[in-house]
C-alpha positions in Angstrom: 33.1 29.1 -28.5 30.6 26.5 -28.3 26.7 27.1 -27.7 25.0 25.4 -24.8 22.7 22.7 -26.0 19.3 23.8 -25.1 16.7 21.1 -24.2 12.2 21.2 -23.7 10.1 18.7 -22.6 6.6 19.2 -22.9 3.3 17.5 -22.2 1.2 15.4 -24.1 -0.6 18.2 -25.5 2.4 20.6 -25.9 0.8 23.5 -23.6 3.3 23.4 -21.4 6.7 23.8 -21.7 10.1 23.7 -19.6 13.6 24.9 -21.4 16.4 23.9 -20.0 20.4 24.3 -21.0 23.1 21.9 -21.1 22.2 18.5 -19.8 21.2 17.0 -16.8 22.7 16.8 -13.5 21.6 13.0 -12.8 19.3 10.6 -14.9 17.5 8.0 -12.6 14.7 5.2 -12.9 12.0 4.9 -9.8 10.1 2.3 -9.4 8.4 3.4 -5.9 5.3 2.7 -6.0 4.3 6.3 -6.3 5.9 6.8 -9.5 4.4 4.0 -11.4 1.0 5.7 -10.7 2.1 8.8 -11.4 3.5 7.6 -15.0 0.9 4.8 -15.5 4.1 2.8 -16.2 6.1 0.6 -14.5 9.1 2.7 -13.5 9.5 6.5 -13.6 12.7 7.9 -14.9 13.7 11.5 -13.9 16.0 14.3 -15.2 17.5 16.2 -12.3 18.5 19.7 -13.1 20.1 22.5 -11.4 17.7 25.7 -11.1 20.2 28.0 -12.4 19.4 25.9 -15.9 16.4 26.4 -16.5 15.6 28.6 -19.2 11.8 28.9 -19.4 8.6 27.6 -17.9 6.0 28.6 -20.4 2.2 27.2 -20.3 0.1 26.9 -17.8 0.5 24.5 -14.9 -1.6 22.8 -11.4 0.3 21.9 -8.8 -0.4 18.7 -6.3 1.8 17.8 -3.3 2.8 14.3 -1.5 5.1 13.3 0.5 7.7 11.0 -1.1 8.7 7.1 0.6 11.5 8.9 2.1 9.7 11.6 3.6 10.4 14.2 1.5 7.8 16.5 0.2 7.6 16.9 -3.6 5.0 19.6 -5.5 4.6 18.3 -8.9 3.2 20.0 -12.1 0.9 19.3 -14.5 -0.5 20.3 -17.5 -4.5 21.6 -16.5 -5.5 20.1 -20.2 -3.8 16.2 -20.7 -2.6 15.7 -16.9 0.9 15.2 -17.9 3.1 15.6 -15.1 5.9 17.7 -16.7 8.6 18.4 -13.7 8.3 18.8 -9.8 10.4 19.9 -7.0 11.4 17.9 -4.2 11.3 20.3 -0.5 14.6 18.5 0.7 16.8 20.3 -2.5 15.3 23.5 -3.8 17.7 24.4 -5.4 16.8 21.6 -8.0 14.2 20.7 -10.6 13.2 17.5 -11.6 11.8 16.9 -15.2 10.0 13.6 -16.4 12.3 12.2 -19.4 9.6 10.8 -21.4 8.9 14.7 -21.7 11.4 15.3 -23.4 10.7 13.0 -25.9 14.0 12.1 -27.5 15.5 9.0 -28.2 19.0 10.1 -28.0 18.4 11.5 -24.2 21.3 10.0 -21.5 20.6 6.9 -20.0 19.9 6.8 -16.1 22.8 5.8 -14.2 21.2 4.0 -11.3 17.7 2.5 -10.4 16.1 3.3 -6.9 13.6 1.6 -4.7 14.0 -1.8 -6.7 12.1 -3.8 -3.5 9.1 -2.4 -5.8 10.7 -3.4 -9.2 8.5 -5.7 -11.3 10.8 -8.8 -11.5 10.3 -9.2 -14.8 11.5 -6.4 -16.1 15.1 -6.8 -16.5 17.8 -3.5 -16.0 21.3 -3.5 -16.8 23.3 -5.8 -14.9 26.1 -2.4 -15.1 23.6 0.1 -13.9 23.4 0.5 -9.9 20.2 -0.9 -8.1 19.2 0.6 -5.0 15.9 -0.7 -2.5 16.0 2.9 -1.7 17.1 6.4 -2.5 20.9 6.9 -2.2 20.0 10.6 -2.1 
């Protein structure tokens, strides 16, 4: 019998915590406008998760909501300390968690298989040719 791999991301300053097991249910780049202030990068990628893996929340945590380009509410969490945003949760699929994969911190993490809302893409960053580009969120 094999062991289910367990995974953590954490924040900058390792207070909190999320454990997750097995691996993710989708790995996607954003580069909505939202999500390259909220990383402070250009793109935001995102580790989707079924609830039912989640193993642990363990820190501390504030909680800010917006509403998403497509209208969706998300509630993400932070860390009270740095201000890394470790996951959030989007109103339109509760039964879901979305974790930040620079969290994890972990070379060897999967590779998104698509980008979304590339009308706000920086055109000189270059993606895979292979890797599906959307304007906007497939869903």
């Amino acid at each position: 019998m094999t062991a289910t791999r367990e995974r953590q991301a954490a924040c900058s300053c390792g207070q909190l915590k999320v454990r997750l097991s097995g691996d993710p249910q989708l790995v996607s780049s954003c580069h909505c406008l939202a999500c390259q202030r909220r990383t402070g990068a250009l793109f935001g990628s995102t580790s989707f998760w079924l609830k039912s893996q989640l193993a642990a929340i363990e820190g501390s945590h504030k909680s800010w909501r917006r509403v998403a380009d497509s209208g969706t509410g998300l509630v993400h969490h932070f860390c009270p300390i740095c201000g890394s945003t470790v996951y959030w949760e989007s109103e339109a699929t509760p039964e879901r968690l979305s974790v930040a994969v620079g969290c994890f911190a972990d070379p060897n993490f999967p590779a998104p298989v698509r980008t979304v809302w590339t009308e706000s893409k920086h055109e000189w960053l270059p993606f895979p040719a292979t890797l599906p580009h959307h304007r906007k969120n497939p869903s």
